[in-house]
N, CA, C and O atoms as a CHARMM CRD file, in Angstrom:
* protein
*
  304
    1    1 UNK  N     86.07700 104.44400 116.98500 PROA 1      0.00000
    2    1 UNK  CA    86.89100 104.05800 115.83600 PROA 1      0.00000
    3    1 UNK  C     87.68500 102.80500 116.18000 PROA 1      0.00000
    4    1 UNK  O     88.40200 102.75500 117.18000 PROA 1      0.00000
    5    2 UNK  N     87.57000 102.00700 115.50800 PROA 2      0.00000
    6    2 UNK  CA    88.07700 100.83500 115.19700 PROA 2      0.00000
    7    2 UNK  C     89.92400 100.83700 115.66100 PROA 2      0.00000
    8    2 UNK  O     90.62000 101.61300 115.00500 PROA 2      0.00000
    9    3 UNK  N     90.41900 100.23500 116.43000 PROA 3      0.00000
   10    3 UNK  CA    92.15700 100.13800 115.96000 PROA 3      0.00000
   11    3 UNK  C     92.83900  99.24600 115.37900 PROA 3      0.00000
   12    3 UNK  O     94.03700  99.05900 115.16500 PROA 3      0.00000
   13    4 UNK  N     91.43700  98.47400 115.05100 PROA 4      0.00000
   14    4 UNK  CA    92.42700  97.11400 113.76000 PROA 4      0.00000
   15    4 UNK  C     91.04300  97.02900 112.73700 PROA 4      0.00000
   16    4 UNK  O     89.89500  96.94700 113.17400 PROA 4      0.00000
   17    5 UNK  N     91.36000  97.06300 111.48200 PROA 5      0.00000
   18    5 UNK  CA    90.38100  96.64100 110.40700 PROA 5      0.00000
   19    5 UNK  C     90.48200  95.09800 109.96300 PROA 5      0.00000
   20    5 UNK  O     91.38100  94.27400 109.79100 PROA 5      0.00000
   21    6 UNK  N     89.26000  95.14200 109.88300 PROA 6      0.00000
   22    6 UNK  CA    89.00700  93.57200 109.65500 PROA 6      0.00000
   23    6 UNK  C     89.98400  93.29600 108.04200 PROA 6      0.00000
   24    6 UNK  O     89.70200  93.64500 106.89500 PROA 6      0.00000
   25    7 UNK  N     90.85900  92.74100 108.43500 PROA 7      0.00000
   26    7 UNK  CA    91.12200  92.26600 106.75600 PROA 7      0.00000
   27    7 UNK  C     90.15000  91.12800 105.76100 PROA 7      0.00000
   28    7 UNK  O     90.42300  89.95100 105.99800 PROA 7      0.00000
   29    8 UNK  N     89.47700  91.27000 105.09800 PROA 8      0.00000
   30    8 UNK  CA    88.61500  90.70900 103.96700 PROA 8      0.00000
   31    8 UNK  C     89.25800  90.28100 103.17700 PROA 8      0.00000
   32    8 UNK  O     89.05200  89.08100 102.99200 PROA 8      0.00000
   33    9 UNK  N     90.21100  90.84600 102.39900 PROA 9      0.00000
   34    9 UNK  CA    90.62300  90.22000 101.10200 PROA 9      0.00000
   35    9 UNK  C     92.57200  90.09400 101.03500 PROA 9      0.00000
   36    9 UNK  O     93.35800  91.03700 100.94500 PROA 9      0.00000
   37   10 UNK  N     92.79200  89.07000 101.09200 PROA 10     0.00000
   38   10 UNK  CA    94.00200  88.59300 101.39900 PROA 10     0.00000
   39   10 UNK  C     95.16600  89.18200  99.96100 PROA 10     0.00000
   40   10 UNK  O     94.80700  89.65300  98.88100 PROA 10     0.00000
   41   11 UNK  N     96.67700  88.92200 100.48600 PROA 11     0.00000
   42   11 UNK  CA    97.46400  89.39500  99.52200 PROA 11     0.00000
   43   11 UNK  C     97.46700  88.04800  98.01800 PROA 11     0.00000
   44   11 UNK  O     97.59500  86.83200  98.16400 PROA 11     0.00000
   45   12 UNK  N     97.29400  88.76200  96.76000 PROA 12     0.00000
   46   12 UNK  CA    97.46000  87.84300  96.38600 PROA 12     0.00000
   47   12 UNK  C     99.09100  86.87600  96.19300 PROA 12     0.00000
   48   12 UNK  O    100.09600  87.54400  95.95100 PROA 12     0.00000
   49   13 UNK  N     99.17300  85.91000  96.27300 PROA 13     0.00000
   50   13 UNK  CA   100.70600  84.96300  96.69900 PROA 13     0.00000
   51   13 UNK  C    100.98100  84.16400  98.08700 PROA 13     0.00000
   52   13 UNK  O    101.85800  83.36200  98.40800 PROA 13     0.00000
   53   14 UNK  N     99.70500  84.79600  98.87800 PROA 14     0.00000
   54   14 UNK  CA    99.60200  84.04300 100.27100 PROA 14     0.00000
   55   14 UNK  C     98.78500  83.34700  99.79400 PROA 14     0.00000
   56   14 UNK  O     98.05400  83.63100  98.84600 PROA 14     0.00000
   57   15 UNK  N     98.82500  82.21100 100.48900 PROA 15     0.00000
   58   15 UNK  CA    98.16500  80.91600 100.28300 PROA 15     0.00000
   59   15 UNK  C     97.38100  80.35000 101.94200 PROA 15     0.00000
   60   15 UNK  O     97.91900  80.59600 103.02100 PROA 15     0.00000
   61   16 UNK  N     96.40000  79.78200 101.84100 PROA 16     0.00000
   62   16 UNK  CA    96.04200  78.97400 103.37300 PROA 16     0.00000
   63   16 UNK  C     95.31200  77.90500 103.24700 PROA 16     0.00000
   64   16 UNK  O     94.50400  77.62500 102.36100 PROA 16     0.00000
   65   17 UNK  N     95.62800  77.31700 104.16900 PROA 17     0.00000
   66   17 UNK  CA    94.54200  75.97400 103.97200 PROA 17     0.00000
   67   17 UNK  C     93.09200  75.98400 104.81700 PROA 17     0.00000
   68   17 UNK  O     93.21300  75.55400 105.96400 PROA 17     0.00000
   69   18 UNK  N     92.05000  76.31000 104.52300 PROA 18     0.00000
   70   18 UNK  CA    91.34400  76.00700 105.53900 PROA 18     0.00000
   71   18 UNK  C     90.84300  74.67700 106.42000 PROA 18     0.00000
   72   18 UNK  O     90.59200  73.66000 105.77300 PROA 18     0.00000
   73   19 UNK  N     90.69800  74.64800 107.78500 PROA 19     0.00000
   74   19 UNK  CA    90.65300  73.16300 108.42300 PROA 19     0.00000
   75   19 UNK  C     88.79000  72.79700 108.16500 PROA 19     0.00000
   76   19 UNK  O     88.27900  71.68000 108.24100 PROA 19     0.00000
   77   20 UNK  N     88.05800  74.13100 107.85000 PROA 20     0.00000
   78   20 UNK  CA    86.99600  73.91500 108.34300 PROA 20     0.00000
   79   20 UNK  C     86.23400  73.77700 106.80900 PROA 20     0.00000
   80   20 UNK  O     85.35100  72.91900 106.79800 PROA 20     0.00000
   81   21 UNK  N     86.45600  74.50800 105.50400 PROA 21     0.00000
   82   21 UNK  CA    86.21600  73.85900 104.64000 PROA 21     0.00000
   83   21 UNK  C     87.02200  72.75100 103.88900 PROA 21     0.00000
   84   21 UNK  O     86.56500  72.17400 102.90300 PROA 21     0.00000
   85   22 UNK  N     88.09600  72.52700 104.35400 PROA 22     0.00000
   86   22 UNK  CA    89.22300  71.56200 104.10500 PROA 22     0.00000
   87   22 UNK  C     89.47500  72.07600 102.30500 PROA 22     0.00000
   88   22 UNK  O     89.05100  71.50700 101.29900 PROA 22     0.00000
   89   23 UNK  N     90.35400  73.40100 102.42000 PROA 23     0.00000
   90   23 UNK  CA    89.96200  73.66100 100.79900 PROA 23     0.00000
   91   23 UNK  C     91.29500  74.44700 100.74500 PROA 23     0.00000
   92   23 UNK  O     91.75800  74.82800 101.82000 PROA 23     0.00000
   93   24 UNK  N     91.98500  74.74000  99.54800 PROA 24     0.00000
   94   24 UNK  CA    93.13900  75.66900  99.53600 PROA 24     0.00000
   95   24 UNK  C     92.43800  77.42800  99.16100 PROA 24     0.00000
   96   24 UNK  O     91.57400  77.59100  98.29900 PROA 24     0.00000
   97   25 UNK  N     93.04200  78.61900 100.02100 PROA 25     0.00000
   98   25 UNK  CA    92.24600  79.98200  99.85900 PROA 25     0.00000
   99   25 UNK  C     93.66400  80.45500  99.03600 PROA 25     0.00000
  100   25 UNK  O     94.76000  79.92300  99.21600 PROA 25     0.00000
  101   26 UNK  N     93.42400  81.44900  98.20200 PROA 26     0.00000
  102   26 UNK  CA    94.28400  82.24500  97.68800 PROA 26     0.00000
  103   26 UNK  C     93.92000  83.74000  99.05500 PROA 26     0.00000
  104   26 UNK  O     92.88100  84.39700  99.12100 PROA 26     0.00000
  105   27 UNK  N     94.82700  83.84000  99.71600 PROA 27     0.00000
  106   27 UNK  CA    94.62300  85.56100 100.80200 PROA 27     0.00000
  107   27 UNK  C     93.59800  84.38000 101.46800 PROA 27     0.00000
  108   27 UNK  O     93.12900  83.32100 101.05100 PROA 27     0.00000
  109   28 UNK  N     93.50200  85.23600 102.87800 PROA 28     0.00000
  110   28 UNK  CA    92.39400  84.73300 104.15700 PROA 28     0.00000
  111   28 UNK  C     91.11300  84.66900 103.74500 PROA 28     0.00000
  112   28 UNK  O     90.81900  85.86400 103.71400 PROA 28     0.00000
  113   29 UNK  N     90.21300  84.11100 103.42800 PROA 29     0.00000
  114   29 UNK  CA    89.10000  84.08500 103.62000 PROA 29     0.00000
  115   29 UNK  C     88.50800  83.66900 104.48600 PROA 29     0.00000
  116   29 UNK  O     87.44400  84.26800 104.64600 PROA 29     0.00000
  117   30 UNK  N     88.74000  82.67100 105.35200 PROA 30     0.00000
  118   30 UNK  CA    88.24200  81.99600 106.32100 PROA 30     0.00000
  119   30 UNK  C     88.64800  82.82200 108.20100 PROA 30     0.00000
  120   30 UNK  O     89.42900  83.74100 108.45100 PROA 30     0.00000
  121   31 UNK  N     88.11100  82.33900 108.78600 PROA 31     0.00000
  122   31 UNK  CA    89.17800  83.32700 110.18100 PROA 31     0.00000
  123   31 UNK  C     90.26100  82.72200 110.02200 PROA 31     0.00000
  124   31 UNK  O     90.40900  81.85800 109.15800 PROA 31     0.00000
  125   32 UNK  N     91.32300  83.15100 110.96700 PROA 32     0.00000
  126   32 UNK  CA    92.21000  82.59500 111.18000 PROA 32     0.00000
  127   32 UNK  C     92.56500  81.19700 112.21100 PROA 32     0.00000
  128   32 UNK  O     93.48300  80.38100 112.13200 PROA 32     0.00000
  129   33 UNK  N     91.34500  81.32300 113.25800 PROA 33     0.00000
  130   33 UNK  CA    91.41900  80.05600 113.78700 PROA 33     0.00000
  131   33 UNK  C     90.66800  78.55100 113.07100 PROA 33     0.00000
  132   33 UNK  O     90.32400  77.45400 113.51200 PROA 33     0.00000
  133   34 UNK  N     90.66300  79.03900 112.12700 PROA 34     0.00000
  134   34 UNK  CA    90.01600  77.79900 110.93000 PROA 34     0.00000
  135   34 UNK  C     91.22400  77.92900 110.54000 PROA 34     0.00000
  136   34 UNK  O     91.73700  77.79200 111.65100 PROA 34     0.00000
  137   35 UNK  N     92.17900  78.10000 109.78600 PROA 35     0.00000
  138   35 UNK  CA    92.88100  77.96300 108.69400 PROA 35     0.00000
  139   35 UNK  C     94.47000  77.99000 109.17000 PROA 35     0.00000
  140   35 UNK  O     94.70100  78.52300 110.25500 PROA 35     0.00000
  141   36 UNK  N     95.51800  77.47100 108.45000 PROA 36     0.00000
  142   36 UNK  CA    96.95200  77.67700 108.58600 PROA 36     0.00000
  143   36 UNK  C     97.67800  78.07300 107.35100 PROA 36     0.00000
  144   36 UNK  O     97.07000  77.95200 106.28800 PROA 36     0.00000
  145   37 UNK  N     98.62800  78.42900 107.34700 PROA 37     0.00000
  146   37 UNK  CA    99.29500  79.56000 106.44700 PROA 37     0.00000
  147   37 UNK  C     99.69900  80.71000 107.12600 PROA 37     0.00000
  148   37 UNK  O     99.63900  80.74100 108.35600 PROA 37     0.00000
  149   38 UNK  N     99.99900  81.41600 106.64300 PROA 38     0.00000
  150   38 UNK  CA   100.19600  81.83400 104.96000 PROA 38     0.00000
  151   38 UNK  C    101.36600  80.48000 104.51400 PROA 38     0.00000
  152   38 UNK  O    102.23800  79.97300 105.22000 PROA 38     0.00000
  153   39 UNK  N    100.98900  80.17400 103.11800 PROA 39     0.00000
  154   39 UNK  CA   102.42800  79.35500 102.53600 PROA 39     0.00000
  155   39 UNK  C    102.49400  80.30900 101.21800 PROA 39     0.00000
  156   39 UNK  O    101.73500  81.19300 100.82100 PROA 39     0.00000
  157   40 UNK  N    104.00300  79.64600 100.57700 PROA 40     0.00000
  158   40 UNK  CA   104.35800  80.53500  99.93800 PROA 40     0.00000
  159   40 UNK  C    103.62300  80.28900  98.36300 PROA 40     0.00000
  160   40 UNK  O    103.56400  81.16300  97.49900 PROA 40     0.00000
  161   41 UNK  N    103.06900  78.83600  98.22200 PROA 41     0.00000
  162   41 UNK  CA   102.25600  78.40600  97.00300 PROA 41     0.00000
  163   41 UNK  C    101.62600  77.91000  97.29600 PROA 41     0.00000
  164   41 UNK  O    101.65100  77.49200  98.45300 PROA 41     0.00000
  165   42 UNK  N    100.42200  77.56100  96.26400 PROA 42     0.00000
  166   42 UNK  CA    99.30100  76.77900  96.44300 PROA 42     0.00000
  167   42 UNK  C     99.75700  75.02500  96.61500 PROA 42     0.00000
  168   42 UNK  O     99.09900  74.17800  97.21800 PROA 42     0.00000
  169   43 UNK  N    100.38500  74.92600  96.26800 PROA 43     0.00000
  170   43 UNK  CA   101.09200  73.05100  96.67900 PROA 43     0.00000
  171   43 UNK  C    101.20800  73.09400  97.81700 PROA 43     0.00000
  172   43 UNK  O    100.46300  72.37800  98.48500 PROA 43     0.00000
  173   44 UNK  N    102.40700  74.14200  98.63800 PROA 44     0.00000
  174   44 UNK  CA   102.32400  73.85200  99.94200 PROA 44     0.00000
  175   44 UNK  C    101.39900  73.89200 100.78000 PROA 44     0.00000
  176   44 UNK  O    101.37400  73.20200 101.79800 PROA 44     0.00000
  177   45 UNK  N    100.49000  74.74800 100.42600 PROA 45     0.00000
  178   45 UNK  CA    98.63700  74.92400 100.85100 PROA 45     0.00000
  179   45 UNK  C     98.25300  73.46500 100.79500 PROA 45     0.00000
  180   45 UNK  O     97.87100  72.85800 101.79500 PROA 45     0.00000
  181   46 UNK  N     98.36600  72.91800  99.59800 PROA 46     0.00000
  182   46 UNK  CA    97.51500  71.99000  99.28700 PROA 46     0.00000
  183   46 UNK  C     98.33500  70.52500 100.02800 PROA 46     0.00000
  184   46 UNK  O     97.79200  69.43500  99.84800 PROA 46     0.00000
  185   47 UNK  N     99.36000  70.58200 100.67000 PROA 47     0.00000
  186   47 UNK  CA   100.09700  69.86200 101.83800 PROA 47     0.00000
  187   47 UNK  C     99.88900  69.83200 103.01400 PROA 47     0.00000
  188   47 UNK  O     99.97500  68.87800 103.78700 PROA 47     0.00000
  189   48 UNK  N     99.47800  71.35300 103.28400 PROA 48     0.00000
  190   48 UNK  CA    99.08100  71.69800 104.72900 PROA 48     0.00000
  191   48 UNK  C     98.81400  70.49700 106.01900 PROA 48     0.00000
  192   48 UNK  O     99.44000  70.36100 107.07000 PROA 48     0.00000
  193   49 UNK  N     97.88500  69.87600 105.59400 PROA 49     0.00000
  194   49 UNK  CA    97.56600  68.36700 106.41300 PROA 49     0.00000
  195   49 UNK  C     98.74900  67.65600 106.71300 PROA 49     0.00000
  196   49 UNK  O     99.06200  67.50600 107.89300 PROA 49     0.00000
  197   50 UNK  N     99.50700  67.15900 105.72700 PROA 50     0.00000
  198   50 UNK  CA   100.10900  66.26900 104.99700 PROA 50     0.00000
  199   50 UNK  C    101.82400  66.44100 106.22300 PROA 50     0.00000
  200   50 UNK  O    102.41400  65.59700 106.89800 PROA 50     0.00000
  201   51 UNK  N    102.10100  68.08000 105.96800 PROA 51     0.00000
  202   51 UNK  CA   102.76500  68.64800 106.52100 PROA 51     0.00000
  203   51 UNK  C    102.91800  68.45200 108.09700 PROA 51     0.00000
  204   51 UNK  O    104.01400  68.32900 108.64300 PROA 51     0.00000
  205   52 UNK  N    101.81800  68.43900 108.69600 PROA 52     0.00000
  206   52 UNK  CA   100.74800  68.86600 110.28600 PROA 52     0.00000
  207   52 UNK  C    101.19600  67.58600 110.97600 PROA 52     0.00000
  208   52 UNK  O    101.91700  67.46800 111.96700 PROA 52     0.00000
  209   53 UNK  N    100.36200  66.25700 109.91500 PROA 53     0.00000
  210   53 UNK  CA   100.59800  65.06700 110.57900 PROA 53     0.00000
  211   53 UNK  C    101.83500  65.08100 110.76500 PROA 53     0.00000
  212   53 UNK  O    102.09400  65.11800 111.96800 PROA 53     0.00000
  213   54 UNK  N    103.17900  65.06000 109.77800 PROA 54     0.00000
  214   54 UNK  CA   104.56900  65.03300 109.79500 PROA 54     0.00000
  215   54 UNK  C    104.78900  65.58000 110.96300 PROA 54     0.00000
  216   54 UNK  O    104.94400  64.66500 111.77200 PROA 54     0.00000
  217   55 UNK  N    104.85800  66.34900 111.34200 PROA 55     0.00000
  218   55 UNK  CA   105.13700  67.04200 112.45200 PROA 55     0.00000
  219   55 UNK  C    104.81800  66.85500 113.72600 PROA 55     0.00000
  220   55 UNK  O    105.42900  67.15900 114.75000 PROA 55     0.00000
  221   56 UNK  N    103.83300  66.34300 113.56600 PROA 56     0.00000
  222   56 UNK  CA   102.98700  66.17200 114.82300 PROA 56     0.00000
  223   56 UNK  C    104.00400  64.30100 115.13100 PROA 56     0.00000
  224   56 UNK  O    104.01900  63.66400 116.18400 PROA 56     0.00000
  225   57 UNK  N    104.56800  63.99500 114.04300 PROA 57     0.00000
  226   57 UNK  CA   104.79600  62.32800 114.39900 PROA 57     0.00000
  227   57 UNK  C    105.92400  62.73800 115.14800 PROA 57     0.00000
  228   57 UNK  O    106.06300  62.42300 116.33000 PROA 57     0.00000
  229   58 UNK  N    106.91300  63.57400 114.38100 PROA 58     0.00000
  230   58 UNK  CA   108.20500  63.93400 114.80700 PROA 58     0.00000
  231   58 UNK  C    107.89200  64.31900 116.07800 PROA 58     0.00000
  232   58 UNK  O    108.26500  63.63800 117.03300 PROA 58     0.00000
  233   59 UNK  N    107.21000  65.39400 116.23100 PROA 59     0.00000
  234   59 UNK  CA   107.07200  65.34800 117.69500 PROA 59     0.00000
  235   59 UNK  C    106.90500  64.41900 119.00100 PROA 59     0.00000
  236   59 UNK  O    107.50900  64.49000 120.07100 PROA 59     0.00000
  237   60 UNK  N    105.94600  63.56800 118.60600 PROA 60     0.00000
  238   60 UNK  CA   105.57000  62.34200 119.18100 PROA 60     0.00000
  239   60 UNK  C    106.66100  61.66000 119.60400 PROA 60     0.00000
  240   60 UNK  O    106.79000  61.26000 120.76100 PROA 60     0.00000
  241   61 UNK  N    107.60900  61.47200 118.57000 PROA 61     0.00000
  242   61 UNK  CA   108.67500  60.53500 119.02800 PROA 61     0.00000
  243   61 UNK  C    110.23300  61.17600 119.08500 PROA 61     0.00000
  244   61 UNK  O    111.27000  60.51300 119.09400 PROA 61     0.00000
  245   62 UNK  N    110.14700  62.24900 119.11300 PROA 62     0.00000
  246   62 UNK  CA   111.37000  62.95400 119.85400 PROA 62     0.00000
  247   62 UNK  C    111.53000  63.17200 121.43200 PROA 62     0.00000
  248   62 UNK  O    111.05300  63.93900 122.26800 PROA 62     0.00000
  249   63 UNK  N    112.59000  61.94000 121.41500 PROA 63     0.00000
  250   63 UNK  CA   113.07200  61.86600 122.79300 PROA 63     0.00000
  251   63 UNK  C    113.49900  63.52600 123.74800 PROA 63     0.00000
  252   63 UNK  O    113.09600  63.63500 124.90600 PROA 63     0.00000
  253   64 UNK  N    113.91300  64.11000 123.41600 PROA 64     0.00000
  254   64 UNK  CA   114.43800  65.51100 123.70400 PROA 64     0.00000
  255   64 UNK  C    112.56100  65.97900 124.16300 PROA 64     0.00000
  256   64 UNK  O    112.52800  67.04700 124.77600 PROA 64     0.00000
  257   65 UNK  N    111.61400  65.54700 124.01200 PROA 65     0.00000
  258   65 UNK  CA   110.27700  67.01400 124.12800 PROA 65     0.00000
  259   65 UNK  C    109.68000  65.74300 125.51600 PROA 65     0.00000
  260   65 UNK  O    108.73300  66.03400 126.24600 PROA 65     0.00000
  261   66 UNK  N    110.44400  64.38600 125.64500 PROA 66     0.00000
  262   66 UNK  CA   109.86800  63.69700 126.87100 PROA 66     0.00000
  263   66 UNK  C    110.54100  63.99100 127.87500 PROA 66     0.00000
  264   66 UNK  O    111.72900  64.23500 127.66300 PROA 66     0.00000
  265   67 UNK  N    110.13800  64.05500 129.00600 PROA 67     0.00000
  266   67 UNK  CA   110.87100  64.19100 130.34800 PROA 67     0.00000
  267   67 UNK  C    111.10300  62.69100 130.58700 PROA 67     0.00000
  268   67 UNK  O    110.47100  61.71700 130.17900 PROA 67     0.00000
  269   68 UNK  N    112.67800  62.82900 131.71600 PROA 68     0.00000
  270   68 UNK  CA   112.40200  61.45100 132.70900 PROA 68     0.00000
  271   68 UNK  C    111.27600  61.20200 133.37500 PROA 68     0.00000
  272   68 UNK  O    110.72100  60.22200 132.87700 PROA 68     0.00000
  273   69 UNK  N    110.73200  61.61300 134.21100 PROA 69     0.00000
  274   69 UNK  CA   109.46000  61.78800 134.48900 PROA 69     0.00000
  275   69 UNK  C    108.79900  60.53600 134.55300 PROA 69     0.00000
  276   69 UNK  O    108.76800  59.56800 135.31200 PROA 69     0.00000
  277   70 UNK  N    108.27600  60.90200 133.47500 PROA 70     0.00000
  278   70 UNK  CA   107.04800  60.07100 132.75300 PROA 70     0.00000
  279   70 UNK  C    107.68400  58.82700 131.80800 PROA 70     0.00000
  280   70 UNK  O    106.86900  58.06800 131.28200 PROA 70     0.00000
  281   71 UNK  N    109.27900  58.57900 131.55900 PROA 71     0.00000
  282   71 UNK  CA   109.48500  57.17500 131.28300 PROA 71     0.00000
  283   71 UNK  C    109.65000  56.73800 132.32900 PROA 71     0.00000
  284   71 UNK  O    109.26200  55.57000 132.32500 PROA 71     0.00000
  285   72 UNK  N    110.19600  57.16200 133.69800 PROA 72     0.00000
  286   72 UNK  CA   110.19900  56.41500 134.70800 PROA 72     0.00000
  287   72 UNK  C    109.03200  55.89500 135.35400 PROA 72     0.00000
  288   72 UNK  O    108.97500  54.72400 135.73200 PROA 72     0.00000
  289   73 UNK  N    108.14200  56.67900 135.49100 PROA 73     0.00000
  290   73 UNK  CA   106.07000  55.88000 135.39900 PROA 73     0.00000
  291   73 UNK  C    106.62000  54.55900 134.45900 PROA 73     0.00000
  292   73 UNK  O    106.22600  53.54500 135.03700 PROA 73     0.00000
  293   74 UNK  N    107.11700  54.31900 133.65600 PROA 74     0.00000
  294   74 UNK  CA   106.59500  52.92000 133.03700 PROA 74     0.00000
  295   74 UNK  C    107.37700  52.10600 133.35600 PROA 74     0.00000
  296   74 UNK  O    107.21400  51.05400 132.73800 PROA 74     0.00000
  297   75 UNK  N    108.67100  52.09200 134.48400 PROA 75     0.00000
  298   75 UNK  CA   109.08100  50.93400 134.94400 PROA 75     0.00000
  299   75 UNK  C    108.84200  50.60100 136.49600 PROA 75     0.00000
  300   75 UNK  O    109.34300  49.71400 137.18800 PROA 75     0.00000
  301   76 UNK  N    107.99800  51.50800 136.78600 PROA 76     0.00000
  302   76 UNK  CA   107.19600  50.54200 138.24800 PROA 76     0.00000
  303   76 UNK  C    106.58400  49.61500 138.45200 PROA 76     0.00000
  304   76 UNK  O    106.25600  49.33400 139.60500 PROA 76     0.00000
């Protein structure tokens, strides 16, 4: 016997984006390592990307996630 069931059909009000059909799902359809969500609407679904890059820039250039380290490599 099984101790986790496959979930198939998602709640309806969750939202996801899938990466691999690049499409907005109402509930999971896709696995989960394809897709991100849950959001709370289909807009923010349909941001998902939009969202990712944002984040990913902020990250990039937040001084606080660089070590000394590695700015000190660039003045040798």
């Amino acid at each position: 016997m099984a101790l986790f069931k496959k979930r198939t059909v998602g709640k309806p009000g969750e939202w996801y984006y899938c990466l691999e059909h690049k499409k907005v799902e109402e509930g999971p359809e896709c696995p989960a390592k394809d897709r991100f969500g849950p959001y709370a609407s289909r807009t923010e679904a349909q941001q998902a990307m939009d969202t990712a890059r944002e984040r990913n820039l902020e990250w990039e250039t937040d001084p606080r996630w660089h070590d000394s380290a590695a700015r000190g490599s660039d003045d040798d």
